[in-house]
Each structure stands twice: as C-alpha cells, then as structure tokens.
C-alpha positions in Angstrom: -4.3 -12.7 -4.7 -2.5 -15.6 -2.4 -1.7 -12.9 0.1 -4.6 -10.4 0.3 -7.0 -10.8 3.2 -8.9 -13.9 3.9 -12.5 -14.1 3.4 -13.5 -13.6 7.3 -11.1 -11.2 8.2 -12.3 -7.7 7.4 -10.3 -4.3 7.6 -10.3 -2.6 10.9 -9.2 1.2 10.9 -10.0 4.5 8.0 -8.0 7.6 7.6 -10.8 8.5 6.6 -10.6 13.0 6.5 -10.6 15.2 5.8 -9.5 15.9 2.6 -6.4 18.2 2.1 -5.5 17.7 6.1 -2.5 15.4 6.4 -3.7 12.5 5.3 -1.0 11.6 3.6 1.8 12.4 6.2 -0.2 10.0 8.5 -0.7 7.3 6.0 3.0 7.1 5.0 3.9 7.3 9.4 1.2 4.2 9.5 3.0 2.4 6.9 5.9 2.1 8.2 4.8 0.1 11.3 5.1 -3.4 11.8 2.2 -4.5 13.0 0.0 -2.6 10.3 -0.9 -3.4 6.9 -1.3 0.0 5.1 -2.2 0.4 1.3 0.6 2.0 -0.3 -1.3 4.3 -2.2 -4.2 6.4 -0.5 -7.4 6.6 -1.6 -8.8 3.3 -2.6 -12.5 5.0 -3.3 -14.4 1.8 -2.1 -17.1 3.0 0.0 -17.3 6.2 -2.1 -17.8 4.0 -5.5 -21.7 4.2 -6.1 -21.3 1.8 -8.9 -20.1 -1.3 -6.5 -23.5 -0.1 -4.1 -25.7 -0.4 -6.5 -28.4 -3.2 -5.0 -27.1 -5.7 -6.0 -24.6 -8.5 -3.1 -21.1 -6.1 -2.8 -18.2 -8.0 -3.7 -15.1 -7.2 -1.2 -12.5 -9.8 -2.5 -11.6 -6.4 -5.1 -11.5 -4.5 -1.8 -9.6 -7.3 -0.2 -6.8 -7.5 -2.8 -5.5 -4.7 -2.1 -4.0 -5.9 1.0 -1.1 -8.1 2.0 -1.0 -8.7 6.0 2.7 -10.0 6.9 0.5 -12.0 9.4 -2.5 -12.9 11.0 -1.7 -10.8 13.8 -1.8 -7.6 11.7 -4.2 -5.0 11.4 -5.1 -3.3 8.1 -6.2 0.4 7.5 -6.1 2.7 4.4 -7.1 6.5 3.9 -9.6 7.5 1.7 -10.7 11.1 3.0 -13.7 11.0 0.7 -15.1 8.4 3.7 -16.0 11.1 6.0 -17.5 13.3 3.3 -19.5 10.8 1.2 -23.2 10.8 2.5 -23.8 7.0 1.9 -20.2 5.6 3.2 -20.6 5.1 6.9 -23.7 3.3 6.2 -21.8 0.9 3.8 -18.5 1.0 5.9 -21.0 -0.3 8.8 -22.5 -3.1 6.7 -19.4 -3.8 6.3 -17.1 -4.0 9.7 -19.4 -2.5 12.8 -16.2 -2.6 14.6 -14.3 -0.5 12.0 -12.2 2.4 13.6 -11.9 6.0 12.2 -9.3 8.4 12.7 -10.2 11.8 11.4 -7.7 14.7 11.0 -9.7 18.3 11.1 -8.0 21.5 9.7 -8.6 25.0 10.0 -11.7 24.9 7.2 -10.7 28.5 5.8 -7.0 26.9 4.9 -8.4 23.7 3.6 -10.7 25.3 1.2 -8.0 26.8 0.3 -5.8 24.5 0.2 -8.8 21.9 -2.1 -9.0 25.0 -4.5 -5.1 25.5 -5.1 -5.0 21.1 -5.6 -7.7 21.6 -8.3 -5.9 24.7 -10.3 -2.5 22.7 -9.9 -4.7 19.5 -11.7 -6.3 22.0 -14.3 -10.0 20.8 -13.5 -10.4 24.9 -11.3 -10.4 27.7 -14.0 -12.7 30.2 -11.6 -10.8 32.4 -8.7 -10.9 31.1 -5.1 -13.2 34.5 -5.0 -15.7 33.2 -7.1 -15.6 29.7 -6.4 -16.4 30.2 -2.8 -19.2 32.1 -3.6 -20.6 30.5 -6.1 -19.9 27.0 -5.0 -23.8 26.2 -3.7 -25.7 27.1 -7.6 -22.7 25.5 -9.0 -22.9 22.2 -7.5 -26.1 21.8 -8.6 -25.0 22.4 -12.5 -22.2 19.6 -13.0 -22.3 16.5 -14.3 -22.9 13.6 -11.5 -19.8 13.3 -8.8 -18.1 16.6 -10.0 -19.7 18.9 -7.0 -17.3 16.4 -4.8 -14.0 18.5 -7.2 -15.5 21.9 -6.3 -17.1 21.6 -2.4 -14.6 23.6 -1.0 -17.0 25.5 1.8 -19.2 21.9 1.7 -16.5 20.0 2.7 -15.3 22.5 5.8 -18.6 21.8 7.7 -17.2 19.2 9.5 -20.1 18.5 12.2 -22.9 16.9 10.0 -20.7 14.4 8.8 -19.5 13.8 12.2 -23.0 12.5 13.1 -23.0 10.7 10.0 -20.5 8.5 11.5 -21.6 8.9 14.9 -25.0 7.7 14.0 -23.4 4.2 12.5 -20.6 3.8 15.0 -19.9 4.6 18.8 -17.7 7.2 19.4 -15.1 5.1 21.0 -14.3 4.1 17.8 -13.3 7.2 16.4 -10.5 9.4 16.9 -10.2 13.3 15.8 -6.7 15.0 15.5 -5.4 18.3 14.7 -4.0 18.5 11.3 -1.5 21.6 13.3 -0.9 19.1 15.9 0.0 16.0 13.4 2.1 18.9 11.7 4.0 20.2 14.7 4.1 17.6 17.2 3.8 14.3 14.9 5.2 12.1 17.5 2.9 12.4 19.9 0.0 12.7 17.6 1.2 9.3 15.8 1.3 7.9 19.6 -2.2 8.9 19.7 -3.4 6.5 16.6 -0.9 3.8 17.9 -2.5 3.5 21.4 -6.1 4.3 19.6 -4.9 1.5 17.6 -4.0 -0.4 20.3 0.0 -1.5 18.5 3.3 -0.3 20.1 4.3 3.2 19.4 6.8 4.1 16.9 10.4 5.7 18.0 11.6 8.7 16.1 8.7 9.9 13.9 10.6 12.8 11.9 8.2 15.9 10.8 8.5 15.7 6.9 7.0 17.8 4.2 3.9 16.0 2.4 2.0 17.7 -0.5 4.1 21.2 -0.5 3.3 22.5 -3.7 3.6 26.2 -4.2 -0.1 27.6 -4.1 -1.0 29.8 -7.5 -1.6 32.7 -5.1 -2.4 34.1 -1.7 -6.0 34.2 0.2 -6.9 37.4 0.2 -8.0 39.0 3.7 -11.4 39.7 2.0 -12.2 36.2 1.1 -10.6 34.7 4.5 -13.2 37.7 6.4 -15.9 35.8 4.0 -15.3 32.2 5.1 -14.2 33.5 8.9 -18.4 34.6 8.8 -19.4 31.4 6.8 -17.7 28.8 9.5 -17.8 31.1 12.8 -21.1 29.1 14.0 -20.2 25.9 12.8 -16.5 26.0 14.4 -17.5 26.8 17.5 -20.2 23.4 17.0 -17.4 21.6 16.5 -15.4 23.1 19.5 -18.4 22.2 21.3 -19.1 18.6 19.8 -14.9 17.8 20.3 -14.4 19.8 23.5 -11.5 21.0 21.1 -10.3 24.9 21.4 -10.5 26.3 17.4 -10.0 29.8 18.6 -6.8 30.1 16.5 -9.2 29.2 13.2 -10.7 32.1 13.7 -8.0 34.4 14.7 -7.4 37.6 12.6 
C-alpha cells in the first residue's frame, strides 16, 4: 500500500488489555487525534497469530499495511487486548520495536469475567452458565480444540500480575502505562491526558464520556458466584495493588 508505513519505521504504542475493559472507548478517543495514526478497527491479532511465528523470517509489510500515517511526524498505535494475555507476544512485540509503548487498562476482574462470559453468550460460542463456567473453566481449557481456551478464560484472564511481568520482563516499565477502566469511564478526560502526555502529543479538548459496547447482559451475577471470584482474586488484587501502588479496595467491596 503507497501509504502504509515505510519499511524502517516501526509502530510505537499497544492498547494492548485487557480484554472487555474499555479498549474500545480509548481506541476510538485515540483516533481522533491528529498526531496519531490509529487502525480503525481494533484488534489486528498480529503478535497473537502463531501461524506468522512459526520459525520461519516474520513478514511485517501485512502488519504495516494496515497503516496510513498523515505524516512522518505521526505516531501509530492499535489495540489488540489479546497482547497482554498472549504468553508469546511481548517476546515477539520486543523482537519487533524494543521501544514499543503499552498502555494497559485493568478492570475490576469479577466484572470482566463477567462481562467476557456475557460477550460470548451474545456471540453464541457460551452455552454453559457463568456458574459453571467459572468453575469449570481450568479442566475445560485443557479439552478444546487449539486457541479456544482464549474464548472461555474468563478467571485466566483476570490474573492480571503474571502477565504484567511478562511485559515487564521484555520492556522497562517506563514504557508502560496502567489505567483504570472506572477512571477511563468516569473521568475520560483526564485519563485520555494521561496517554497523551505518556504519549508525549498535545492533549485533546473536550473528550465527551460515550457509551462503547452497552449491550444488555443475558442476566445478573449472582452474589454467590461474585463471593466465589471475590475468594479466587482476593490474593492476586491485592498483588496488583501492591505491584501498581494502585488502591483496588472497591473490587473487592461487598
């Protein structure tokens, strides 16, 4: 393509999680921006395709094309929250771009499994209750067919620390950037000035709270199965408190 990247420029910043945390709202404030070049559409899947990693030289010109910078000057970022969960992508986002920047978004774990398990009823690929999915996610994993278990981690995903050091372990932490999902929901001006000055572009005037992804869920959580993930996440949220200097009281509030 005449206008996708050139062959030594590389891209430089990930949305890159977590899945089923506002992604999307932050994609489409990022977008707008003059001085970025956005996908359109999230989720490209590169560094989360096993097939392009399979030994052989990776070709990035596909990866490339999907990118049209209005200049030299611009920056280019996409959001695949797959990045942050996929074992083998920082490795290959660091083979890659060592000076790649990730901005994460982190929700309450309880909601977003939650949340993952309502998206997969809505898409007709869920047919068990949250109930038993949760509890029989781990013996289920192991039982589909290759690339499935990523459809049905909905605890998996939530522990949020171990792939933090996956990242940490490739990049330095100065080049990533955690947010709130509540704090990109309620206050998404100053969390977008966050990623802008992370970024190191102008801020953006006026960023208007919108609605991204509000489909009505199947049913409620029932107190018994948020009690159950309450006990399954209590030592890993307050890791993350503890790894983010973050306060996560409120995910674990009654």
């Amino acid at each position: 393509m005449p206008n996708s990247l050139k062959k030594n420029v590389k891209v430089d910043f990930l949305i890159a999680g977590a899945q089923k945390s506002g992604t999307t709202a932050l994609n489409d404030y990022l977008y707008a921006h003059p001085a970025l070049c956005m996908f359109r559409k999230k989720e490209i899947h590169f560094f989360d395709d096993d097939a392009i990693f399979d030994g052989k030289p990776v070709n990035y010109s596909k990866y490339h094309s999907f990118f049209s910078p209005r200049s030299s000057q611009c920056l280019c970022g996409e959001a695949t929250p797959d990045y942050m969960y996929w074992y083998s992508a920082p490795r290959r986002i660091w083979n890659y771009n060592p000076a790649m920047k990730f901005i994460i978004i982190l929700r309450n774990p309880i909601d977003r499994a939650f949340s993952a398990w309502n998206m997969e009823q809505f898409r007709k690929r869920e047919f068990l209750s949250f109930q038993e999915a949760i509890r029989t996610e781990s013996q289920r994993v192991k039982e589909v067919l290759p690339l499935q278990h990523r459809v049905y981690a909905y605890v998996d995903r939530g522990f949020y620390t171990d792939q933090i050091r996956r990242i940490w372990h490739y990049f330095p932490k100065e080049q990533t950037l955690f947010l709130k999902s509540a704090s990109l929901k309620n206050q998404p001006q100053t969390t977008v000035d966050q990623v802008c000055d992370f970024l190191g572009v102008a801020k953006m005037p006026d960023i208007k709270p919108h609605i991204i992804n509000a489909k009505s869920y199947v049913t409620s959580m029932t107190a018994m199965d948020r009690a159950y993930l309450k006990e399954v996440y209590e030592y890993e949220i307050k890791e993350l408190e503890h790894m983010l200097g973050w306060d996560c009281s409120e995910w674990l509030a009654p």
